[in-house]
MILO-837032 format. One line per field, with one value per residue (C-alpha): x, y, z; residue in three letters; residue number from 1. Coordinates in nm, 3 decimals, always signed. Layout:
REM MILO-837032
u	[X;...]
v	[Y;...]
w	[Z;...]
code	[ALA;...]
pos	[NUM;...]
***
This chain:
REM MILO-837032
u	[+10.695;+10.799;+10.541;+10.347;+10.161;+9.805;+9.699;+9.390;+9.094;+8.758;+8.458;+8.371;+8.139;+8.393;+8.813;+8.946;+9.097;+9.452;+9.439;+9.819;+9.640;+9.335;+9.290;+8.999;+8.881;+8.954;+8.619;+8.609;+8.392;+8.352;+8.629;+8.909;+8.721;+8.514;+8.675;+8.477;+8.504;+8.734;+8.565;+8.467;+8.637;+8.961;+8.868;+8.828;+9.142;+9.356;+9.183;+9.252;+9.599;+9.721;+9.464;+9.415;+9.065;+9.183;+9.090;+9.295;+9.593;+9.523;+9.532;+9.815;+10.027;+9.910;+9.663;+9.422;+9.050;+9.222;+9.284;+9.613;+9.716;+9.750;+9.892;+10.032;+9.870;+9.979;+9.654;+9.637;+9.866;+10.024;+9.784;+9.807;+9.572;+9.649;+9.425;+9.352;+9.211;+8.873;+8.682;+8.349;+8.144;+7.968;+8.221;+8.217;+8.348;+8.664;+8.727;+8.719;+8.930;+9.181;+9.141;+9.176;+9.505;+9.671;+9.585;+9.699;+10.019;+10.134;+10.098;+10.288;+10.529;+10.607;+10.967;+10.972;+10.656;+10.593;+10.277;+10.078;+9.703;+9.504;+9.187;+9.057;+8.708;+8.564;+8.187;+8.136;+7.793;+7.654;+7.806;+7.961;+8.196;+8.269;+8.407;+8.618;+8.743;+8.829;+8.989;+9.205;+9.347;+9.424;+9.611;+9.746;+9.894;+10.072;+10.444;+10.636;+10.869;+11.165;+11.460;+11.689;+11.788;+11.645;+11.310;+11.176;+10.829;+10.507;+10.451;+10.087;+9.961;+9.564;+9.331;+8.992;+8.696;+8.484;+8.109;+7.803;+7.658;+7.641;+7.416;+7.527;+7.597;+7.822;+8.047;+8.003;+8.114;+8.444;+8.471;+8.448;+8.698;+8.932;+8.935;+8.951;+9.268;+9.390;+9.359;+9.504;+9.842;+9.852;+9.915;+10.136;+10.381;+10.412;+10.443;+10.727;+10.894;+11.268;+11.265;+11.528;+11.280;+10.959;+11.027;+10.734;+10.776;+10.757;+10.499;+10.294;+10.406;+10.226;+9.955;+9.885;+9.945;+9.716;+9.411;+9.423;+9.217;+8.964;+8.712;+8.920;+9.060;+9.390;+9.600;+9.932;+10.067;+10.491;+10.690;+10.648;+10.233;+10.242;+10.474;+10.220;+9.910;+10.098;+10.132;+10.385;+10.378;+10.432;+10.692;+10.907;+10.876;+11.006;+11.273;+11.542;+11.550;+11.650;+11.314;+11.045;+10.721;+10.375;+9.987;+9.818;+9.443;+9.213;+8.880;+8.570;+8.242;+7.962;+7.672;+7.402;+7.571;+7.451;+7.743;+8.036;+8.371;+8.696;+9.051;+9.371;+9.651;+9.973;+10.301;+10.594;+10.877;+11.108;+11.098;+11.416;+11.318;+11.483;+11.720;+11.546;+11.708;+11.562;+11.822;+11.932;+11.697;+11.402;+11.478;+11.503;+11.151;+11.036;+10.973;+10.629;+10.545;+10.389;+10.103;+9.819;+9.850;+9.872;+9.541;+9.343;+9.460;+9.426;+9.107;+8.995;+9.048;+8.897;+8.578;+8.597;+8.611;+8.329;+8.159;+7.963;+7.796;+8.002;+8.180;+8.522;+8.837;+9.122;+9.464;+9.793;+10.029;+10.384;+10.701;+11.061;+11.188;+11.556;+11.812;+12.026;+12.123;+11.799;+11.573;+11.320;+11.398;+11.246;+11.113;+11.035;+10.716;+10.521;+10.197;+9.974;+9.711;+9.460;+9.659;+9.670;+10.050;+10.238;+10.508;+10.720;+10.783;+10.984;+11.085;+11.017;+10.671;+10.644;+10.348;+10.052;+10.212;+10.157;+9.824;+9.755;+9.785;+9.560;+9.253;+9.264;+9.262;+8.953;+8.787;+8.699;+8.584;+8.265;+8.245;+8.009;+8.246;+8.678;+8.873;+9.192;+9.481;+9.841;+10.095;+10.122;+10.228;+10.447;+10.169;+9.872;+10.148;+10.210;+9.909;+9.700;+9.977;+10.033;+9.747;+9.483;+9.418;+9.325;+9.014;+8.930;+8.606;+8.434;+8.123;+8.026;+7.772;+8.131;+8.294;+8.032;+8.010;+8.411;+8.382;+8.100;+8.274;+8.611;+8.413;+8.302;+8.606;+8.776;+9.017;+9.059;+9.033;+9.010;+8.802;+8.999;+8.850;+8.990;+8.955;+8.874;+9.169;+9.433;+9.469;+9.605;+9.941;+9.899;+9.914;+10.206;+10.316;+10.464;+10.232;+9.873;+9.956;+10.258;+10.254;+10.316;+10.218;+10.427;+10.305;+10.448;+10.125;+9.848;+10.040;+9.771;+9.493;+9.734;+9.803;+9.410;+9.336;+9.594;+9.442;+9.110;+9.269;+9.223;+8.885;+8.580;+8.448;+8.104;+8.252;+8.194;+8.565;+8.762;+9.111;+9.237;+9.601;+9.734;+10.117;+10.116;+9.927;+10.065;+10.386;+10.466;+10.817;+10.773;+10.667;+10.357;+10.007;+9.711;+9.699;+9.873;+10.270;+10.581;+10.581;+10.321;+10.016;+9.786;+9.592;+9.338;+9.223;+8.953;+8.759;+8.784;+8.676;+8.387;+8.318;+8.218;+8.051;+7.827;+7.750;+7.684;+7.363]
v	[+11.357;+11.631;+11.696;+11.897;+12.253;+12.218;+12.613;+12.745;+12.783;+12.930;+13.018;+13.340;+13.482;+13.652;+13.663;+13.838;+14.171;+14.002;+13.746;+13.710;+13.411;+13.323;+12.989;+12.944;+12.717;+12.634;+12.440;+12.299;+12.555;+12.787;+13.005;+12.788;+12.724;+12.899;+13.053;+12.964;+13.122;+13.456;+13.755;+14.025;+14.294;+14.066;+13.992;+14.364;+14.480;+14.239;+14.345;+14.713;+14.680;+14.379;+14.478;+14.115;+13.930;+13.688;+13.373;+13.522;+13.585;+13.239;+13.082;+13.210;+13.099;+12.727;+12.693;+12.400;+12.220;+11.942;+11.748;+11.785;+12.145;+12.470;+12.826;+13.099;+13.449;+13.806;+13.956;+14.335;+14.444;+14.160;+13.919;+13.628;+13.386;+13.022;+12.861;+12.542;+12.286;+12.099;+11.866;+12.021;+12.344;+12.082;+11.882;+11.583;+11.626;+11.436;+11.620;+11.952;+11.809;+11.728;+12.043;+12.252;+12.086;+12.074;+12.501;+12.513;+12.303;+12.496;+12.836;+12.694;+12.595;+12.963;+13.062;+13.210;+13.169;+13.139;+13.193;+13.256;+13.382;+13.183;+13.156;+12.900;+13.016;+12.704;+12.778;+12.556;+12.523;+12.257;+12.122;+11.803;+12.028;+12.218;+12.010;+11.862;+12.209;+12.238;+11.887;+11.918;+12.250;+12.120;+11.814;+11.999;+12.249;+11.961;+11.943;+11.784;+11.940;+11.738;+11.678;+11.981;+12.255;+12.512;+12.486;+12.643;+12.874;+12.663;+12.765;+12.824;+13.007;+13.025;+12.937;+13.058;+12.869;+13.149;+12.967;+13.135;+12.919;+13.048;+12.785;+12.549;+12.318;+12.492;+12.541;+12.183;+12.045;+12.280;+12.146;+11.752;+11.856;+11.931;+11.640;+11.431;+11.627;+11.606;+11.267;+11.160;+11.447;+11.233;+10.925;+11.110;+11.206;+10.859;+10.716;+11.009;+10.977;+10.762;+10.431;+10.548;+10.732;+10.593;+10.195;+10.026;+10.148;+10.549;+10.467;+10.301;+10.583;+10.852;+10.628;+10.644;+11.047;+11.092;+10.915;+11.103;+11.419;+11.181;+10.950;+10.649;+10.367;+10.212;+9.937;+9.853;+9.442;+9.478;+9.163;+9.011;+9.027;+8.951;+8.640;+8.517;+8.564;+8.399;+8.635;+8.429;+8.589;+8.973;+8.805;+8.583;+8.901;+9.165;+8.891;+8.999;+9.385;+9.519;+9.729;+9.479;+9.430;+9.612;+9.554;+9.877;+9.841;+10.144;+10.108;+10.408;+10.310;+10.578;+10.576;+10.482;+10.245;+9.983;+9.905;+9.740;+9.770;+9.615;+9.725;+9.555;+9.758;+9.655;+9.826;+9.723;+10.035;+9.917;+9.623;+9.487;+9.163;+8.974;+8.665;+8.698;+9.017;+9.308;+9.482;+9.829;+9.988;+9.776;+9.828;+10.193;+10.317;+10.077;+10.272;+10.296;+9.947;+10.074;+10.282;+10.036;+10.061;+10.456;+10.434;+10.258;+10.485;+10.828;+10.709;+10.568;+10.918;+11.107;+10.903;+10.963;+11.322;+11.375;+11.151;+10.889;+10.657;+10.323;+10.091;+10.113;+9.868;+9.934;+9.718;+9.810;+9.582;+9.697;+9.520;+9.572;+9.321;+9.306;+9.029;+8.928;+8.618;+8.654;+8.669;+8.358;+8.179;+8.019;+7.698;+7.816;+7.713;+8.005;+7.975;+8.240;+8.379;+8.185;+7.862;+7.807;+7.706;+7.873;+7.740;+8.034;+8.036;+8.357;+8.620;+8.912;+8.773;+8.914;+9.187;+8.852;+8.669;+8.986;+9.064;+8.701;+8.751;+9.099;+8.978;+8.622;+8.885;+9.082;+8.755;+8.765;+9.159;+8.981;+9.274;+9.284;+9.388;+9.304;+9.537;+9.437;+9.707;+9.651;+9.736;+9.386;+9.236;+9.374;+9.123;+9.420;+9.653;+9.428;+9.428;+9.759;+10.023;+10.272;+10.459;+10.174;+9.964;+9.579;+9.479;+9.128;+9.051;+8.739;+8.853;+9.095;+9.280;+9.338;+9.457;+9.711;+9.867;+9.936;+10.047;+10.250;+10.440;+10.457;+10.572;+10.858;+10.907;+11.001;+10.685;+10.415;+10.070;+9.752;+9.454;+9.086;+8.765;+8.477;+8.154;+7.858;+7.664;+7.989;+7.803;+7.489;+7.621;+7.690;+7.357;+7.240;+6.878;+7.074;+7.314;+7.395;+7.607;+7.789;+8.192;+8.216;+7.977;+7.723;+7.857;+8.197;+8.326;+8.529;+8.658;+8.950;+8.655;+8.440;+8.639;+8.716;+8.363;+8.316;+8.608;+8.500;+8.151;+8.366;+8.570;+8.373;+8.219;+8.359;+8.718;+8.971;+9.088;+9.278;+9.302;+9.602;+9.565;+9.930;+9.879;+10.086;+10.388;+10.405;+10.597;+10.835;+10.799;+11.050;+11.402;+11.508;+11.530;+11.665;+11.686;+11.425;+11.491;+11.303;+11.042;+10.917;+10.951;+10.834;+10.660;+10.468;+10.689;+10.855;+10.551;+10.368;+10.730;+10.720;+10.339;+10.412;+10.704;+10.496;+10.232;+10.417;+10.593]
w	[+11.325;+11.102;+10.784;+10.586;+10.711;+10.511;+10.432;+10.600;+10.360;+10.348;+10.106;+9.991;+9.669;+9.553;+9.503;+9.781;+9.707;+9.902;+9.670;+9.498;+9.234;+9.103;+8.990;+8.686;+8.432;+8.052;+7.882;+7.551;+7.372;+7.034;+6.947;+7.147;+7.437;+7.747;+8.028;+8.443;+8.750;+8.581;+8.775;+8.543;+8.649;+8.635;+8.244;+8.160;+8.344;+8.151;+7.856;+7.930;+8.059;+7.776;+7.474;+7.412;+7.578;+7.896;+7.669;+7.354;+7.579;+7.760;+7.416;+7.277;+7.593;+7.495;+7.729;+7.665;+7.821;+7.898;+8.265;+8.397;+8.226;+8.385;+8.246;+8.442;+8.264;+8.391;+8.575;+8.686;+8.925;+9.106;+9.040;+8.811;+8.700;+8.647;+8.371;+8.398;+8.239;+8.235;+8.034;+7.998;+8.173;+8.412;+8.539;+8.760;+9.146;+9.057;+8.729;+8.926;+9.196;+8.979;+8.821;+9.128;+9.234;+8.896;+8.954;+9.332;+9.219;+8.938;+9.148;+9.445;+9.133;+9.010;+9.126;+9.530;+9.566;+9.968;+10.156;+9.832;+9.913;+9.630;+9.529;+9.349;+9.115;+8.904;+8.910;+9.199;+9.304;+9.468;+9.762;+9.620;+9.349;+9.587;+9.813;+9.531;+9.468;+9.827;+9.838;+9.512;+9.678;+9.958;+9.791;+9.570;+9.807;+10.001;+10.022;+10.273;+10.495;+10.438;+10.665;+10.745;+10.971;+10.735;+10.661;+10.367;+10.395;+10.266;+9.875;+10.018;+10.283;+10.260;+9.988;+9.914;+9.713;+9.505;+9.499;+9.473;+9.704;+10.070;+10.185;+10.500;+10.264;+10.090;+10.397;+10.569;+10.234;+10.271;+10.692;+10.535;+10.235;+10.543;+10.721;+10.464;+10.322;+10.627;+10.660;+10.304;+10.385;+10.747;+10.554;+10.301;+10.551;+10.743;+10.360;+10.320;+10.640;+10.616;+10.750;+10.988;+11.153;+11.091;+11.238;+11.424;+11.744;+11.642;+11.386;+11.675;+11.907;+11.576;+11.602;+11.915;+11.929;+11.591;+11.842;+12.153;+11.995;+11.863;+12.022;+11.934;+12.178;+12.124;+12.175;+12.067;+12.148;+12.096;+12.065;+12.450;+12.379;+12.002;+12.134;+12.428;+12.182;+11.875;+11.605;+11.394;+11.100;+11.257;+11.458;+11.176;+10.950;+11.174;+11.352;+11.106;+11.269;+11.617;+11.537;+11.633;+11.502;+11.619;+11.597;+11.650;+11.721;+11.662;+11.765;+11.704;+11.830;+11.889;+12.027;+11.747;+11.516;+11.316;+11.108;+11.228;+10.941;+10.996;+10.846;+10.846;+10.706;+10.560;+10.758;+10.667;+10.717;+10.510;+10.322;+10.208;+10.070;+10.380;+10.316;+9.932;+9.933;+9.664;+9.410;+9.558;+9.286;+9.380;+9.789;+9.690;+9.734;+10.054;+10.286;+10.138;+10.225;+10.532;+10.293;+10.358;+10.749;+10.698;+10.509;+10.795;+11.073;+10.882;+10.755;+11.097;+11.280;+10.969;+11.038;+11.386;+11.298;+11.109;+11.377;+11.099;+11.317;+11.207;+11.446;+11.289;+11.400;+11.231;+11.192;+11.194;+11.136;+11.180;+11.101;+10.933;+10.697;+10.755;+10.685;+10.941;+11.194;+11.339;+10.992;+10.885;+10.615;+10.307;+10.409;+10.771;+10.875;+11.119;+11.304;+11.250;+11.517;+11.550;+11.480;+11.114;+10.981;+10.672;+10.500;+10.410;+9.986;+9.993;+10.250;+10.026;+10.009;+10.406;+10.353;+10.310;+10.623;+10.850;+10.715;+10.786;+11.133;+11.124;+10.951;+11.204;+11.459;+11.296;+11.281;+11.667;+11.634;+11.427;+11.201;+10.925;+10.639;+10.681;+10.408;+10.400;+10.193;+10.100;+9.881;+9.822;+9.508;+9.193;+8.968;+9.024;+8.938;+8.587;+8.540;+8.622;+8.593;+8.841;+8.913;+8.922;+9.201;+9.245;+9.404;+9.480;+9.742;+9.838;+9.658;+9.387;+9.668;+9.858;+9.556;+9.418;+9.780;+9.764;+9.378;+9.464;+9.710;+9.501;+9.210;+9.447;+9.626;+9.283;+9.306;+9.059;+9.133;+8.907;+9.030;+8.949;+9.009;+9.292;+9.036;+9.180;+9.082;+9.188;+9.530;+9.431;+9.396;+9.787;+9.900;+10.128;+10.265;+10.581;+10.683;+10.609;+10.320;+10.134;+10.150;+9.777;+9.494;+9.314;+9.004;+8.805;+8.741;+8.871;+9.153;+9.325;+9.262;+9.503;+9.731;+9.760;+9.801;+10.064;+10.250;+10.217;+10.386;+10.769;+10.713;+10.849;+10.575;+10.608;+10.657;+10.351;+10.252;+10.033;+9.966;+9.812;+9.646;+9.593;+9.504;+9.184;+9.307;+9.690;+9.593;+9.275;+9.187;+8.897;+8.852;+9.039;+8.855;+8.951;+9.273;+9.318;+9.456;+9.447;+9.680;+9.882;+9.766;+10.057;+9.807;+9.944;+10.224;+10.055;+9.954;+10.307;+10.396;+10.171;+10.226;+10.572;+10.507;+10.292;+10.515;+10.787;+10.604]
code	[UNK;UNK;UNK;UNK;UNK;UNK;UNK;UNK;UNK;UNK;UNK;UNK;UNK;UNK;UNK;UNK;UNK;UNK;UNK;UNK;UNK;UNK;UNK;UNK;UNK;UNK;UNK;UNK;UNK;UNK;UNK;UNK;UNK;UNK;UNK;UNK;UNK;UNK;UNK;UNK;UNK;UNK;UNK;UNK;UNK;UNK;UNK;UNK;UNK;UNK;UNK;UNK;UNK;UNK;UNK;UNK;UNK;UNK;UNK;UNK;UNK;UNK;UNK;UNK;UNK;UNK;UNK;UNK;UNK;UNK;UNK;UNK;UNK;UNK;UNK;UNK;UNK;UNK;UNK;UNK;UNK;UNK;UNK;UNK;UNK;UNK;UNK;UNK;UNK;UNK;UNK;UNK;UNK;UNK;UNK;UNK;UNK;UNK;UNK;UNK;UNK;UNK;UNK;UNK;UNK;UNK;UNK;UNK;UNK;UNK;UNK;UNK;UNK;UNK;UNK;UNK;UNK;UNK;UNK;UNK;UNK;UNK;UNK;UNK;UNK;UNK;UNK;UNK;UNK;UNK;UNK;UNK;UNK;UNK;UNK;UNK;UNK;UNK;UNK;UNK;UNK;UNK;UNK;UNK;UNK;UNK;UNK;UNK;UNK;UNK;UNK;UNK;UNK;UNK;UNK;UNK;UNK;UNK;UNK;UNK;UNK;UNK;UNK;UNK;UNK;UNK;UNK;UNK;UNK;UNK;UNK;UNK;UNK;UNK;UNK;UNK;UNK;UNK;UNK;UNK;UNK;UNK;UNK;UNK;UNK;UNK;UNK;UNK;UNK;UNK;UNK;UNK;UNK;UNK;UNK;UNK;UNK;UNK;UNK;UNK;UNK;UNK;UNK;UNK;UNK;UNK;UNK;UNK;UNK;UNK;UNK;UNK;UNK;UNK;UNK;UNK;UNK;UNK;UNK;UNK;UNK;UNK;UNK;UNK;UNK;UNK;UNK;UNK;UNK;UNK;UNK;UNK;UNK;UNK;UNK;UNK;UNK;UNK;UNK;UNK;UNK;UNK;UNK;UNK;UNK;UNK;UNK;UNK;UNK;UNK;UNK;UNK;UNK;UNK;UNK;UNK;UNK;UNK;UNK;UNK;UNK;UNK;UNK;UNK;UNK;UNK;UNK;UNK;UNK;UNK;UNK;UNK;UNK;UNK;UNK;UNK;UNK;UNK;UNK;UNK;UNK;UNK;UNK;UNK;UNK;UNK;UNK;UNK;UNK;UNK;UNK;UNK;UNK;UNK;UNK;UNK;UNK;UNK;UNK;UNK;UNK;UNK;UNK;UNK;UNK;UNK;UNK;UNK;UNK;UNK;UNK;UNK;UNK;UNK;UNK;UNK;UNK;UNK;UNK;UNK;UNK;UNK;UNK;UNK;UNK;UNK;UNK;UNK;UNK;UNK;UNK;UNK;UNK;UNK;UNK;UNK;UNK;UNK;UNK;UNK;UNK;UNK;UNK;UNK;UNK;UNK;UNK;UNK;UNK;UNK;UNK;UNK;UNK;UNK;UNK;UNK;UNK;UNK;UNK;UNK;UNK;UNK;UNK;UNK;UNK;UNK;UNK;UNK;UNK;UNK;UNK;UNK;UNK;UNK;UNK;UNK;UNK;UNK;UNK;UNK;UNK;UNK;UNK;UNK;UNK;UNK;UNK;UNK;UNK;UNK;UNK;UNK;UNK;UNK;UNK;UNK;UNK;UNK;UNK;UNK;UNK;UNK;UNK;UNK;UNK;UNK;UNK;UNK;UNK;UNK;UNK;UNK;UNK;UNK;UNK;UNK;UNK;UNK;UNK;UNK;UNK;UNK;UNK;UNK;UNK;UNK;UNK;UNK;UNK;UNK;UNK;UNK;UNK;UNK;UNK;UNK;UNK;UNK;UNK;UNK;UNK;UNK;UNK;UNK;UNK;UNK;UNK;UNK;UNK;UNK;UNK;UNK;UNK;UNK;UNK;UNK;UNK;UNK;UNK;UNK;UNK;UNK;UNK;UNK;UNK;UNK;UNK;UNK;UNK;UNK;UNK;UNK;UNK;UNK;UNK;UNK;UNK;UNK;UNK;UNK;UNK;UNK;UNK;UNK;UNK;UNK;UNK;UNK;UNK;UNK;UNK;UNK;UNK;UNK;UNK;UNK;UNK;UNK;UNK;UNK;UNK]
pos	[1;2;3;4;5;6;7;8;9;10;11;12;13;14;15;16;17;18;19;20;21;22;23;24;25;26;27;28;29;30;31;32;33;34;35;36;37;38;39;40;41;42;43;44;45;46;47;48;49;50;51;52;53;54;55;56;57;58;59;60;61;62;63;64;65;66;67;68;69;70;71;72;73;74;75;76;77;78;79;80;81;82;83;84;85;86;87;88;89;90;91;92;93;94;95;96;97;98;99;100;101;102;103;104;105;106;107;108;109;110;111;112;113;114;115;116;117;118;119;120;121;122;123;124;125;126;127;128;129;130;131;132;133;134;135;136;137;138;139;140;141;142;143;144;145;146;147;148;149;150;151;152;153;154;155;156;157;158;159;160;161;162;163;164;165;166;167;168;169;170;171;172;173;174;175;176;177;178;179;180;181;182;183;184;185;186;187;188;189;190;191;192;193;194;195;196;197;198;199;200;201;202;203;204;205;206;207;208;209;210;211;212;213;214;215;216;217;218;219;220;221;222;223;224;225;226;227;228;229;230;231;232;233;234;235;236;237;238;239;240;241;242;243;244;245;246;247;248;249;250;251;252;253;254;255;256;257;258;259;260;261;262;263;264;265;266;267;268;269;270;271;272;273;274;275;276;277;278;279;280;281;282;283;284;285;286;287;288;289;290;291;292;293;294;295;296;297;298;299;300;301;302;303;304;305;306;307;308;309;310;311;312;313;314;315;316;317;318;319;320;321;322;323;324;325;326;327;328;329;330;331;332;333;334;335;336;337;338;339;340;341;342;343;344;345;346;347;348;349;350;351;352;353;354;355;356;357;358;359;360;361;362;363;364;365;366;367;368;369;370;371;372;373;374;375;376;377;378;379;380;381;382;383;384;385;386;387;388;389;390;391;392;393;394;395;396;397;398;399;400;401;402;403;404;405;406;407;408;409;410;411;412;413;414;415;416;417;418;419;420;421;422;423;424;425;426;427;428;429;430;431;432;433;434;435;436;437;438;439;440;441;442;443;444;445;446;447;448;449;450;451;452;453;454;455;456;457;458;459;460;461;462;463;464;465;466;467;468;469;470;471;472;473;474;475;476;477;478;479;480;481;482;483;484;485;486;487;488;489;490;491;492;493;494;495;496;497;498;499;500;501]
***
């Protein structure tokens, strides 16, 4: 699988001497603001060699205290500094995060820039900032190495974050930050990765690669097993392609744990709508379809990895949507695992129908919490944007849990109820239900309740609908790129790492 190269990093007290950038902070403060993390003797050589004060210069380049800006200034020597922006002196984890990459990213931005030595000096000090420093880097550094005989040199070659701190804190929160930007860049580059080459089979085959250096068993059924153990859905949506469907099974249990969490991942390659076939503009972009099942196995080996003690068994479930002879139709009716029927509403409805057959699976794992997560419906899209996810759970307890650990993992999610009366649209005279609802409205609340339809009813769940934030089709922000995203990641990530305390 070709991908991204992440840059080495490490934490020092001070900017290396090497150091080609410098990455510090703008804060709202008298006389245009207050510069963090600029090393003195880096203030009073641009002083000496410009005659203007770092924050005068800084200022009169545009630079601002606000998220999401950054400004190259000349330093001494080679060295320049890239301002950028924050919303207050003590910032929040995230805020500095964001901060960090929107630095990282601009400096990897500047014309030939290749193997840039940066260092990134926000007055982190205690461990959590820190490790958002070291995480926004990271992200922000990532590109991926697209397609072609000549590949070009990474923008970044090592990063350093200036802290004070030299406690053992200081540096396991740097070790986590890596994993977990790891993990998130892992899913990034299956999100990125043409459907042409990423198709069930190879993604299984990267799954199943991505384990073997962690403590994590696997198990992957292909179309003869998923056939003999009735997995109708994986099978009618992935019937259409001569790439048939998957189920990858992950499963991490150590020694010690009290906590059992299941996840069933969305992963469908390429999702051209099927016999309901998409417009080329809305088929465009599809290959991302496969971003929830990314989530779950990144996250999976990131937990294994920092060895939480959680039982973790994770979902993958892998088909290609494809019209052809061979393709279900509208109308069809499929038996799911487990023995529950489906009346099929609409093939480009597919993603619901193969999670269907994941969380009936799950059901026999007896976990104590099932998180389901999908790109799954254009109606969260409509109606959180692009950058906030839906969140619908079987209890408020559920939900708070997963907005707890979103709310730490720096990701934004949106909690929307499952009405009572959302189901009735759901009802079929041929089957025991229809996959999508004869009603327009509330499409990501129908799709939740037909999910729910195959978790145990006395099972804690939450389904996590991430279709706007999954892939950026615009310019990169933050440290966010263009592309995948591998949203998601951090707050399964998180999630466990809160449960299993």
């Amino acid at each position: 699988m070709s991908g991204s190269r992440l840059p080495s990093i490490s934490l020092a007290r001070t900017v290396p001497a090497d150091a080609d950038v410098v990455v510090v902070g703008i804060a709202p403060g008298p006389a245009g603001g207050v510069l963090l993390g600029v090393p003195a003797d880096v203030e009073k050589s641009v002083t000496r060699q410009l005659g203007r004060p770092l924050l005068a210069l800084a200022r009169s380049l545009g630079a601002e205290a606000k998220l999401g800006t950054a400004t190259v200034v000349p330093g001494p020597g080679d060295l320049r500094i890239v301002l950028t922006g924050l919303p207050s002196a003590d910032a929040t984890p995230e805020q500095v995060r964001r901060a960090a990459g929107t630095g990282v990213r601009t400096a990897a931005g500047v014309s030939g820039a290749a193997g840039l030595r940066i260092a990134v000096s926000l007055d982190a000090v205690e461990p959590e900032v820190i490790r958002g420093a070291a995480e926004g880097a990271l992200l922000g550094a990532y590109r991926y190495q697209k397609q072609t005989a000549s590949p070009e040199p990474a923008a970044v070659g090592a990063l350093t974050i200036v802290s004070a701190s030299g406690k053992a804190e200081a540096r396991q929160a740097v070790s986590t930050a890596v994993i977990i930007a790891e993990a998130v860049c892992a899913a990034r580059d299956w999100i990125n990765l043409p459907a042409n080459l990423l198709y069930p089979e190879s993604f299984a085959d990267d799954a199943r690669t991505r384990a073997k250096a962690a403590r994590i068993g696997v198990e992957v059924l292909d179309e003869t097993q998923l056939r003999k153990e009735g997995y109708g859905g994986l099978l009618a949506v992935g019937g259409g392609s001569s790439h048939p469907p998957r189920l990858v099974r992950y499963s991490y249990a150590p020694r010690g744990a009290r906590f059992h969490l299941a996840l069933v991942g969305k992963g469908i390659t390429f999702d051209s709508g099927g016999l309901d076939l998409k417009t080329p503009e809305g088929m465009y972009t599809m290959k991302c379809d496969m971003s929830g099942a990314a989530a779950v196995l990144a996250a999976t080996r990131a937990i294994a990895d920092l060895g939480l003690k959680i039982s973790i068994t994770a979902y993958a479930c892998l088909a290609e949507n494809l019209p052809s002879g061979t393709a279900y139709r509208p109308s069809d009716v499929l038996t799911i695992h487990g023995g529950k029927t489906v009346e099929n509403a609409n093939s480009d409805a597919e993603g619901r129908l193969v999670m269907a057959d994941g969380l009936a699976r799950s059901n026999a794992d007896d976990a104590d919490l099932v998180v389901d997560i999908a790109t799954l419906t254009g109606a969260c899209m409509v109606a959180l944007g692009l950058r906030t996810a839906g969140l619908m759970a079987s209890d408020d307890l559920t939900a708070d849990r997963v907005l707890d650990a979103a709310e730490s993992a720096g990701e934004l999610f949106w909690q929307l109820p499952i009405p009572e009366e959302i189901g009735d649209g759901l009802k079929s005279s041929v089957a025991d239900l229809r996959s999508s609802s004869t009603k327009r409205y509330g499409g990501a609340l129908t799709a939740a309740a037909f999910l729910r339809e195959f978790v145990d009813p006395d099972r804690s769940w939450a389904h996590l609908d991430i279709a706007g934030p999954a892939f950026n089709d615009g310019e990169a922000y933050d440290y966010v790129p263009t592309g995948g995203t591998g949203f998601g990641v951090r707050t399964l990530i998180a999630l466990a790492t809160a449960l299993a305390s």
